[in-house]
N, C-alpha and C positions, 0 to 999 in steps of 0.2 A: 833563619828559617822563615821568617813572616816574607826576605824578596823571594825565595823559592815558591811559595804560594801563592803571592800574588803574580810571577811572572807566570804560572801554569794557571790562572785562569782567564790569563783573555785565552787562549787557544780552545780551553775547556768551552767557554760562552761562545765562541764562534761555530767549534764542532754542533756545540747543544742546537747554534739558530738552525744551522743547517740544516740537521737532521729533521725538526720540526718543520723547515720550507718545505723538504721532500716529501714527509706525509702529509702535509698540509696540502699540496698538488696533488700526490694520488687519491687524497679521501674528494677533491672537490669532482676527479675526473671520474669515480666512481659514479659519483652519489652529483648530478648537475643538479643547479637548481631549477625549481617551478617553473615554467613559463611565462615569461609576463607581455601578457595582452597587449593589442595594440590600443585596445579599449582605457587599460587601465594606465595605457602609457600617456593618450589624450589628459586622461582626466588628469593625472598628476600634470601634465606640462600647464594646463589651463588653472589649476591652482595654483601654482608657482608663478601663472605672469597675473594674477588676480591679485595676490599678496604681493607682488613688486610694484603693481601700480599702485596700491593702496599705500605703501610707505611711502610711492615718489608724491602722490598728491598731497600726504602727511606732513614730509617735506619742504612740499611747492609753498605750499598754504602758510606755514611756522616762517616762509626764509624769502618766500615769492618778494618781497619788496627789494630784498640784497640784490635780485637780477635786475630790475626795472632800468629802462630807457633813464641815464643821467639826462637826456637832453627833453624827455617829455615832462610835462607840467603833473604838480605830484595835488590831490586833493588836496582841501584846506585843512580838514580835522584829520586826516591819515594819520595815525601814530604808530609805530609798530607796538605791539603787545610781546609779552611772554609766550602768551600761547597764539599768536599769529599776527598776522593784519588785519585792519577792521573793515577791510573790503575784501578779505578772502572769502572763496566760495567754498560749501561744505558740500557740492555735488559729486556724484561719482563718476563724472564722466572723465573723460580725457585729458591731462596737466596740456597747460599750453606751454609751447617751447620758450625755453630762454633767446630772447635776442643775442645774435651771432656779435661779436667781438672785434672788431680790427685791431693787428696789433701795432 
């Protein structure tokens, strides 16, 4: 008895998704959603690269010595820290790029 019930509930669970996709399409093509602004579309895009630059400089600053030129000369008291390097900058402007690689 227990495989007879479990072999009629995957069918049962696939009918059940089904049926819920299909209303789930007619109530959305009903009922559209809000409009959304092109206004409010700026502003989200411009907090989103606002808080990405803020974790890359978070980043740069905690890890900025791991990328450094191996062949440029490194301060004398330079140590890296836990929470950064002792020459990282705490300004908000622009992460400078990592030097490119050859492989």
């Amino acid at each position: 008895m227990d495989d007879l019930l479990l072999t009629l509930t995957v069918p049962a669970v696939v009918v059940a998704s089904g049926v819920y996709a299909v209303c789930d399409c007619r109530r959305r093509r009903r009922k559209p959603p809000p409009p959304y602004t092109r206004r409010a579309s700026r502003l989200a895009a411009r907090e989103a690269v606002l808080l990405a630059e803020a974790v890359v400089d978070k980043a740069y600053a905690a890890l900025g010595r791991l990328y450094a030129d191996p062949a440029a000369p490194h301060p004398a008291g330079g140590t890296l820290t836990g929470s950064g390097a002792s020459d990282s900058s705490q300004d908000r402007g622009p992460s400078r790029p990592a030097p490119a690689r050859r492989p």
